[in-house]
C-alpha positions as CSV (number, residue, x, y, z in Angstrom):
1,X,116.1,112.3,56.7
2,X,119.1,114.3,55.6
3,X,122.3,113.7,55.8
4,X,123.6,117.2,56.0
5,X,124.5,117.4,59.8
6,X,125.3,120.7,62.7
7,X,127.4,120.0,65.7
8,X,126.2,119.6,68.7
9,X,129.4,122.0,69.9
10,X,128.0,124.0,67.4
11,X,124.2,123.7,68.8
12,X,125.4,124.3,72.3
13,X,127.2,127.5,72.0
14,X,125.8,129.3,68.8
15,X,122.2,127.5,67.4
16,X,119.9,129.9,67.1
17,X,116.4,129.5,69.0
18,X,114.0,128.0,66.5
19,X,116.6,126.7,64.1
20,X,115.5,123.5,62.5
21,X,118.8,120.9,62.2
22,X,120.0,117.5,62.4
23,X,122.0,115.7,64.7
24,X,123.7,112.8,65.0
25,X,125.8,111.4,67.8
26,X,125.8,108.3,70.1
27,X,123.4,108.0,73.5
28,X,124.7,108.4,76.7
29,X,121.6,108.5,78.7
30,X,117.8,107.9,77.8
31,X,115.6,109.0,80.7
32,X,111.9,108.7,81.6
33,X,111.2,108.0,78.1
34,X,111.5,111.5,77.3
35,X,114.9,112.8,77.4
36,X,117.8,111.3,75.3
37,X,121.6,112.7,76.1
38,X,123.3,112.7,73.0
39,X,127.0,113.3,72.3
40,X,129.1,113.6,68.9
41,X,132.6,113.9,70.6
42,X,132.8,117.6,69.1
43,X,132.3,118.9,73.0
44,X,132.3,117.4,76.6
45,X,128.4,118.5,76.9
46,X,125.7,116.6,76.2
47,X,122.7,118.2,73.8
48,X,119.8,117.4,75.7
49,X,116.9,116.1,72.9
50,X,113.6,115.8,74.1
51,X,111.0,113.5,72.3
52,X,107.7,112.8,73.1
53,X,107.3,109.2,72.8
54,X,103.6,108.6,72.4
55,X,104.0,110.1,69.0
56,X,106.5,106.9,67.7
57,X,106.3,103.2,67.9
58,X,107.1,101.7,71.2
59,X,109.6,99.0,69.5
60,X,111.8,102.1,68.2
61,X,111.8,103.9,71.4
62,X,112.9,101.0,72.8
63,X,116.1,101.1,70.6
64,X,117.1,104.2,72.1
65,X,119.8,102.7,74.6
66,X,123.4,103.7,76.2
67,X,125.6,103.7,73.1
68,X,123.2,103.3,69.9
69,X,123.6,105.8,67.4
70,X,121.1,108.2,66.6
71,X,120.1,110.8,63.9
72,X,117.3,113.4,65.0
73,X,116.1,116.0,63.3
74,X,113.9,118.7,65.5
75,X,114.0,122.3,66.3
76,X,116.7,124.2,68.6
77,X,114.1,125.8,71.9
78,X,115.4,127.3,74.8
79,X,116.5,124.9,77.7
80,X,113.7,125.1,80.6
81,X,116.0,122.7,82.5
82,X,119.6,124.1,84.6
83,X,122.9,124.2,83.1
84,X,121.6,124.2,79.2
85,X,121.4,127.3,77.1
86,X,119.2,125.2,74.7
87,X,118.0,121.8,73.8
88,X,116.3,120.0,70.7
89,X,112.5,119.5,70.3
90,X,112.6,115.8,68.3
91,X,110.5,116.0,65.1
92,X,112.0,112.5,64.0
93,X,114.7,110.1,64.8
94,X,116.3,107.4,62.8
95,X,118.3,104.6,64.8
96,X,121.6,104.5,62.7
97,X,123.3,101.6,65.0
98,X,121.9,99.5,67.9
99,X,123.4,98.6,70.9
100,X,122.1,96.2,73.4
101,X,121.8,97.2,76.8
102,X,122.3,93.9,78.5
103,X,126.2,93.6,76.4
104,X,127.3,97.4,76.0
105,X,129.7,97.6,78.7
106,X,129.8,101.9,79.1
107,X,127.0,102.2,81.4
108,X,126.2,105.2,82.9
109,X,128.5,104.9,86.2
110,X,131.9,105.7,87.3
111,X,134.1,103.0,86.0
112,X,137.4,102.1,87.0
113,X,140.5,103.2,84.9
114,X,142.1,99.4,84.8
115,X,138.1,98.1,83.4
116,X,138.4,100.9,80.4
117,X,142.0,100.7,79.1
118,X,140.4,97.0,79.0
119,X,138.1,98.5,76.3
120,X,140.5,100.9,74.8
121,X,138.2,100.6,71.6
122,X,135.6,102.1,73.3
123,X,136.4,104.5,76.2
124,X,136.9,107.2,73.9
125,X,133.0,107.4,74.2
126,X,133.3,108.3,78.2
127,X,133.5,111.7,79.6
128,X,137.1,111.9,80.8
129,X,139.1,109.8,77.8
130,X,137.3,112.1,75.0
131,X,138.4,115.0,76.9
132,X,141.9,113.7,77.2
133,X,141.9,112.5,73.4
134,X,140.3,116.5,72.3
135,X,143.1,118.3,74.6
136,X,145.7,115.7,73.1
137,X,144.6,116.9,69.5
138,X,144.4,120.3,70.7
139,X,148.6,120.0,72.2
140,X,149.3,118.6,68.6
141,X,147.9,121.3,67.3
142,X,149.9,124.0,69.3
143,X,152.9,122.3,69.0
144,X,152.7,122.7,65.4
145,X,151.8,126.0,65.2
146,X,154.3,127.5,67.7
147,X,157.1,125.9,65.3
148,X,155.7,126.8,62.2
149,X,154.8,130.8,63.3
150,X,158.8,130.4,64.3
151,X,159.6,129.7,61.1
152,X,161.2,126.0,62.3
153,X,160.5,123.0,59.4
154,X,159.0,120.0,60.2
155,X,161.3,117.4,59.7
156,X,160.5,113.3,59.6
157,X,162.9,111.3,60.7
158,X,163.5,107.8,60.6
159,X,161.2,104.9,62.8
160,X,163.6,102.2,61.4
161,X,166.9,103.3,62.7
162,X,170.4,101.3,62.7
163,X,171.9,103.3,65.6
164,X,171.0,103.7,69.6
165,X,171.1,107.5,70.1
166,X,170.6,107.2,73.8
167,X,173.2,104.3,74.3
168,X,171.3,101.9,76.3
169,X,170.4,99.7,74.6
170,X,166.5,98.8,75.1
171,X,165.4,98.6,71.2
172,X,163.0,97.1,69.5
173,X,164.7,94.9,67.0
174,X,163.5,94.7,62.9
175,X,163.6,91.8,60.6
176,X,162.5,89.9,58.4
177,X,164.5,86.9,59.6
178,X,162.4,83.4,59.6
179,X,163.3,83.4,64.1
180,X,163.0,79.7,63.7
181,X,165.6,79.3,61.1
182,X,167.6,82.4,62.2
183,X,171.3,82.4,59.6
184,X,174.3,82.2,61.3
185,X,177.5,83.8,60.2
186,X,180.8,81.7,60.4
187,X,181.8,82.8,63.9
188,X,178.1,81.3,64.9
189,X,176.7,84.6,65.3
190,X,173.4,86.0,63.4
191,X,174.3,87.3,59.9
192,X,172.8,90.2,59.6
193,X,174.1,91.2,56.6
194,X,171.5,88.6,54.6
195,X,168.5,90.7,56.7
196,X,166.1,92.9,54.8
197,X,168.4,96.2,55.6
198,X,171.8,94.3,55.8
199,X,172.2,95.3,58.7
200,X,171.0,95.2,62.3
201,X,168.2,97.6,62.6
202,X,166.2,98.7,65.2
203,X,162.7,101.3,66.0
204,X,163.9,104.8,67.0
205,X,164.1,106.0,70.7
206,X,164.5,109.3,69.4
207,X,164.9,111.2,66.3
208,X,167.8,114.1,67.8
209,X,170.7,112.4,65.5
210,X,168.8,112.9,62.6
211,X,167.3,116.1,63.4
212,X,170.9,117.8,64.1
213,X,171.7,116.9,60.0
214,X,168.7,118.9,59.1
215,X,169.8,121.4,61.4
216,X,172.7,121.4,60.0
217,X,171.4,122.6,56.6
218,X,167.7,124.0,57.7
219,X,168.9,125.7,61.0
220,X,165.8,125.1,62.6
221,X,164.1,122.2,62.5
222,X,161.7,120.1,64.5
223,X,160.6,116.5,64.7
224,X,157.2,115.3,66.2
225,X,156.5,110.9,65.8
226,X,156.0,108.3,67.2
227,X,159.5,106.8,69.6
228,X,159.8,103.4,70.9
229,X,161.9,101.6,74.3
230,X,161.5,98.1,75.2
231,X,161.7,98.9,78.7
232,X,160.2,96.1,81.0
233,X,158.8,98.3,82.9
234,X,155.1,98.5,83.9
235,X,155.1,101.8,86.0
236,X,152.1,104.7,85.5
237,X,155.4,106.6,83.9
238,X,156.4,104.1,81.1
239,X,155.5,103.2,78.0
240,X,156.8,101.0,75.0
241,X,155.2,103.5,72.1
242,X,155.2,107.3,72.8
243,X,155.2,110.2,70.9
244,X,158.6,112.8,71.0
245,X,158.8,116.5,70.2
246,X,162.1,117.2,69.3
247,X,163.5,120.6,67.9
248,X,167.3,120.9,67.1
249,X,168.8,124.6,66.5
250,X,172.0,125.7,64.6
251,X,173.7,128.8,66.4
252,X,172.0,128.2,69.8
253,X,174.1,128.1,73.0
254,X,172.7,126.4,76.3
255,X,170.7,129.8,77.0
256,X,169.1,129.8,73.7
257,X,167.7,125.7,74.3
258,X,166.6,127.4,77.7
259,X,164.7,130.2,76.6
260,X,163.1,128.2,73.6
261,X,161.9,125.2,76.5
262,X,160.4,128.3,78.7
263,X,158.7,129.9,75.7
264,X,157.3,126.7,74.2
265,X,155.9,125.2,77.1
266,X,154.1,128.3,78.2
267,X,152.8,129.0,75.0
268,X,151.1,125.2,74.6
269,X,150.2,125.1,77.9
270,X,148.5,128.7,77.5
271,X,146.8,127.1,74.1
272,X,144.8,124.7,76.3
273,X,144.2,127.2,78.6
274,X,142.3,129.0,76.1
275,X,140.9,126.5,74.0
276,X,140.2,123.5,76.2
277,X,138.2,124.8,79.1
278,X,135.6,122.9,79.3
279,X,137.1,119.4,79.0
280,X,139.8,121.5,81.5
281,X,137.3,122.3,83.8
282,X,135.4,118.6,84.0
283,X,139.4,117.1,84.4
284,X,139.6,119.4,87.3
285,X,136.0,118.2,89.1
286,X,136.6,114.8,89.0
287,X,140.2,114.1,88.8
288,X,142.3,116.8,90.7
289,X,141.3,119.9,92.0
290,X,144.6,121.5,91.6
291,X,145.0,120.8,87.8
292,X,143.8,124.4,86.7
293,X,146.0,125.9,89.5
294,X,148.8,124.1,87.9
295,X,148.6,125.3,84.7
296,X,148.6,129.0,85.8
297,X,151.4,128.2,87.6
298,X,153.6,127.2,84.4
299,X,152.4,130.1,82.2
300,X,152.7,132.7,85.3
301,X,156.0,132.3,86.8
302,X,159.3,133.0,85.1
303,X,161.0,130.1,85.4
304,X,164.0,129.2,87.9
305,X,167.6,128.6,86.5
306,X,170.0,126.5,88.6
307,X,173.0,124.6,88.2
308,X,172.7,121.0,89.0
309,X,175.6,121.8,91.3
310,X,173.6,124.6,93.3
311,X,171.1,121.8,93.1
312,X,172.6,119.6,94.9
313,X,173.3,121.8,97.6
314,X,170.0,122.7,98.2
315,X,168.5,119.5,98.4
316,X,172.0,118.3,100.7
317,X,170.4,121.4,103.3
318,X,166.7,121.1,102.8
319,X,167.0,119.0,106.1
320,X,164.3,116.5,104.2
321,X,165.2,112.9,104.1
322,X,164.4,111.9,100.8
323,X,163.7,108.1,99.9
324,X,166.9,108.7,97.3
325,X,170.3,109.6,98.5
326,X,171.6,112.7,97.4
327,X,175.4,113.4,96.2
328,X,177.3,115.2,93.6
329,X,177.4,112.9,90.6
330,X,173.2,110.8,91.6
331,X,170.9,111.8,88.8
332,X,167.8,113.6,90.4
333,X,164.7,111.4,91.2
334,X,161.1,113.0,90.7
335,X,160.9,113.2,94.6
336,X,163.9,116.1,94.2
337,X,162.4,117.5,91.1
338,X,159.3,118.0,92.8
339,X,160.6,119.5,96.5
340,X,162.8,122.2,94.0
341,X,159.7,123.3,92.1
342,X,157.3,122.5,94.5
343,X,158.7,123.7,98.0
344,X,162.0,125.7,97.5
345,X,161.7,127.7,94.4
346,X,157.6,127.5,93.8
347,X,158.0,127.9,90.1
348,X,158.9,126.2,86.7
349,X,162.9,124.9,87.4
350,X,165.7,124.0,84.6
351,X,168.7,122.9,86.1
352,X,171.7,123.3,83.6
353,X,175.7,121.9,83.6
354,X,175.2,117.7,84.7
355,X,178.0,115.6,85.5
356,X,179.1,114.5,82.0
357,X,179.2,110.7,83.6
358,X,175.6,110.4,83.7
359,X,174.5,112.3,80.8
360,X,174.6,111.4,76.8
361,X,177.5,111.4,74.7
362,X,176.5,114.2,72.4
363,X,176.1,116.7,75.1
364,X,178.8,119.6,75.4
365,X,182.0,119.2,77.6
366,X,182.3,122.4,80.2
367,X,185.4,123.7,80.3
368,X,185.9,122.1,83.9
369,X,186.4,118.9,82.6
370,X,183.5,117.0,84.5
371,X,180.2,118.7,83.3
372,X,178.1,119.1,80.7
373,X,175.9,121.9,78.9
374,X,172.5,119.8,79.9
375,X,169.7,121.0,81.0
376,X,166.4,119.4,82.5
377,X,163.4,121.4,83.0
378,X,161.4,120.7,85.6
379,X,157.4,121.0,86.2
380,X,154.9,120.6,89.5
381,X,153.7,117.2,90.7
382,X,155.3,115.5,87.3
383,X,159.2,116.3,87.4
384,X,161.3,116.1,84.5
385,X,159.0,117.8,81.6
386,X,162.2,118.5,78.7
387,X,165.5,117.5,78.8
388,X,168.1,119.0,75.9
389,X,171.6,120.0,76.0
390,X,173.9,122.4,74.0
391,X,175.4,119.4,71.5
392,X,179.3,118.4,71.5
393,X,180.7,119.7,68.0
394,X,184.1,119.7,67.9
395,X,184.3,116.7,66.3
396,X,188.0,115.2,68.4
397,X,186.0,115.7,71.7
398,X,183.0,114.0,70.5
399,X,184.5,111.0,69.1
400,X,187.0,110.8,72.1
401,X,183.1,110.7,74.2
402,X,181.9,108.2,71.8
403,X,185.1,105.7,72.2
404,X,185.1,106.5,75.8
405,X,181.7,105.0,76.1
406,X,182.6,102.2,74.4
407,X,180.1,102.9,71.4
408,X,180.5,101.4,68.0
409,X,182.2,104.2,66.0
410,X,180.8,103.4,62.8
411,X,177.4,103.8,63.6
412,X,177.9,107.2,63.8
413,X,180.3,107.9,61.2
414,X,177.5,110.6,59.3
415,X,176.9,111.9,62.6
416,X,180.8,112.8,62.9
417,X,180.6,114.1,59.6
418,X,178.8,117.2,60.7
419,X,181.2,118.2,62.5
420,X,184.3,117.5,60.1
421,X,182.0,119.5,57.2
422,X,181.1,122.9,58.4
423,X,180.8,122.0,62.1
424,X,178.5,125.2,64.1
425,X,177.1,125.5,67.5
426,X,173.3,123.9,68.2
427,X,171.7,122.6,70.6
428,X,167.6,121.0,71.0
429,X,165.8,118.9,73.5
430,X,163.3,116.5,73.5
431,X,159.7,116.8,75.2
432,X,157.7,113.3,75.3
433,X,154.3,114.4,73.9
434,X,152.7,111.4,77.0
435,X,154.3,113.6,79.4
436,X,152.9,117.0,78.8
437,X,149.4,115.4,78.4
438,X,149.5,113.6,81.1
439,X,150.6,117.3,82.6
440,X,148.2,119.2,81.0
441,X,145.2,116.5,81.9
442,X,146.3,115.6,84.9
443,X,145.8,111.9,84.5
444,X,147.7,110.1,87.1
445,X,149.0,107.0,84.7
446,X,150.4,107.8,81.3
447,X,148.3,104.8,79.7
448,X,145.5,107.4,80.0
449,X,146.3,109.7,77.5
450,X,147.5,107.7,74.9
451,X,144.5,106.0,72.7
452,X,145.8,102.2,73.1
453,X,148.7,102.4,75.2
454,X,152.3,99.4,74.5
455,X,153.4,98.0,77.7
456,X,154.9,95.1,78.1
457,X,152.8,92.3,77.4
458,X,150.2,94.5,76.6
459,X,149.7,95.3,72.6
460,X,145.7,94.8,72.3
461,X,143.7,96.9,69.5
């Protein structure tokens, strides 16, 4: 047989009737000896082959189970059955891997979502997780593109990192310390300086710092890896290892940042829209009826732009008791988020200009004295989507912040160089790549749309 092989994506919406090919893709389902359900991952459909069995020795046709691998070779004929433009007349098959039916654990039946992350290794073969891992690519894809066409350069920053952009502390650390004969400095504390780096050094919970000094010389840059928070936390919202999006802009004010966010997340969520309908469409069947309607929502409605201040008083009058409290100075939980997009407004949200006290250090001081140029942008049934600021760069008020919050100043003595050598106005903010799939998929725990999800205690495959 040869080796040359056609798509079954490529079968299903453009083979020509009569066309001879090959095929080659896993089995989902082998019925009544006669029909075989294969699928290559290149679509959500299955290419329905149909073989006639009395023509082939009974020991191979019994190797045709859930999850071996097949090649066939046969002729493309019009579909007699419903739902199928076409199907595949088998002329030969060759079993290119085996799988026993008594051990394969993907049978044909709904299975739980706890049983398949279980089996991370394999539940890309299912329906719903190779439609969640083809929209992923497809997101990665658009996020790209929408940057590039904007002229923005893709910047890498650094995974091993010596400083806490976010200031709280829940890193990863990195050595290459022997933890059994940890050195010890004179004062009895861990000597860092005789560690691989000579330093303390930690993974990255965000690339921002970094990407402002290519902004700083590029203008507009963006960074897309891989982030990391040792959070002990074990909610469908968390995880250890996620991916972060993060573009950072010289001579953008706050309504710049804004009407970037709007534009970008419309535009990628319009990109699945238009080239994930299918996988779109079975999501919506058997997960949440609402998901398509969700999606319009973003890319049809001009989106909302509120202080946090206005905010508040909103949610103060809504006359809803919320499980949070509500005051001038809480940070908004995902129950407020949702009741502003959801209920009051009944569109996209950002809310701009947080009280500096529970914000980051890098974020612009107002004028008033107790707020900053933040903004959040806010999406239905998930909350917080984005969350960027204008940055601080007058270079006194930011290293009064940084000393204020009791942060080690010399970790950030390059950062403060920006702004003593040709200091400018920028801003970004930082989308976690989890989120929006989770958004766009509608997957209710984020360890869905990741291919082998960290959490604590959890780092299998």
């Amino acid at each position: 047989m040869a080796n040359k092989r056609i798509k079954i994506k490529e079968i299903l919406e453009k083979g020509e009737i009569g066309t001879r090919v090959i095929v080659k893709g896993w089995v989902r389902t082998f019925r009544s000896n006669r029909f075989i359900h294969l699928n290559d991952g290149s679509t959500i459909n299955n290419l329905q082959a149909v073989i006639d069995f009395e023509k082939y020795d009974e020991r191979e046709i019994r190797r045709i189970t859930t999850g071996a691998c097949l090649a066939i070779s046969g002729k493309i004929s019009e579909s007699l059955g419903k739902g199928q433009r076409v199907e595949l007349l088998v002329d030969s098959f060759e079993i290119l891997g085996d799988s026993n039916p008594d051990e394969y654990p993907l049978q044909p039946k709904k299975h739980s979502m706890e049983f398949l992350r279980s089996i991370a290794h394999l539940r890309p073969r299912t329906n719903t997780f190779g439609a969640v891992l083809r929209i992923r690519h497809a997101l990665a894809y658009a996020i790209h593109k929408y940057f590039n066409d904007k002229g923005f350069f893709y910047l890498h920053t650094p995974i091993i990192t010596g400083s806490d952009c976010e200031g709280a502390g829940e890193m990863f650390r990195v050595t290459t310390f022997n933890l059994e004969k940890v050195p010890r400095n004179k004062n009895g504390g861990i000597d860092y300086a005789r560690d691989f780096f000579g330093k303390e050094t930690n993974l990255t919970v965000s690339g921002q710092l970094e990407g402002e000094l290519g902004a700083m010389a590029l203008s507009e840059i963006y960074t897309f890896g891989p982030t990391f928070r040792a959070e002990n936390s074990n909610t469908p919202r968390h995880l250890a290892e996620f991916w972060m999006i993060e573009p950072e802009m010289a001579f953008y004010d706050i309504n710049d940042n804004m009407d970037l966010a709007e534009e970008f997340l419309q535009y990628i969520v319009q990109y699945a829209l238009d080239h994930c309908r299918d996988d779109l469409d079975f999501l919506t069947k058997m997960y949440d009826k609402d998901l398509l309607g969700s999606l319009e929502f973003v890319v049809k409605n001009k989106f909302e732009r509120i202080t946090y201040t206005q905010g508040m008083e909103i949610l103060q009058n809504s006359g809803k008791k919320f499980d949070f409290p509500v005051h001038w100075g809480s940070d908004l939980q995902t129950e407020h988020e949702r009741y502003l997009v959801e209920t009051h407004f009944k569109r996209p949200v950002i809310i701009v200009d947080y009280p500096k006290e529970i914000k980051a250090f890098y974020m612009k001081q107002n004028a008033d004295g107790k707020t900053v140029a933040a903004m959040d942008v806010l999406f239905p049934r998930i909350g917080e989507i984005i969350g960027g600021s204008q940055r601080e760069e007058d270079h006194d008020k930011l290293l009064n912040r940084i000393k204020e919050l009791k942060l080690n100043v010399n970790d950030f003595w390059w950062y403060l160089d920006t702004r003593r050598f040709g200091t400018a106005p920028h801003a970004g903010f930082g989308l976690g790549f989890e989120r929006m799939v989770q958004f766009v998929t509608g997957m209710a725990n984020i360890r869905d749309v990741i291919p082998f999800p960290r959490t604590p205690k959890n780092a299998e495959f």
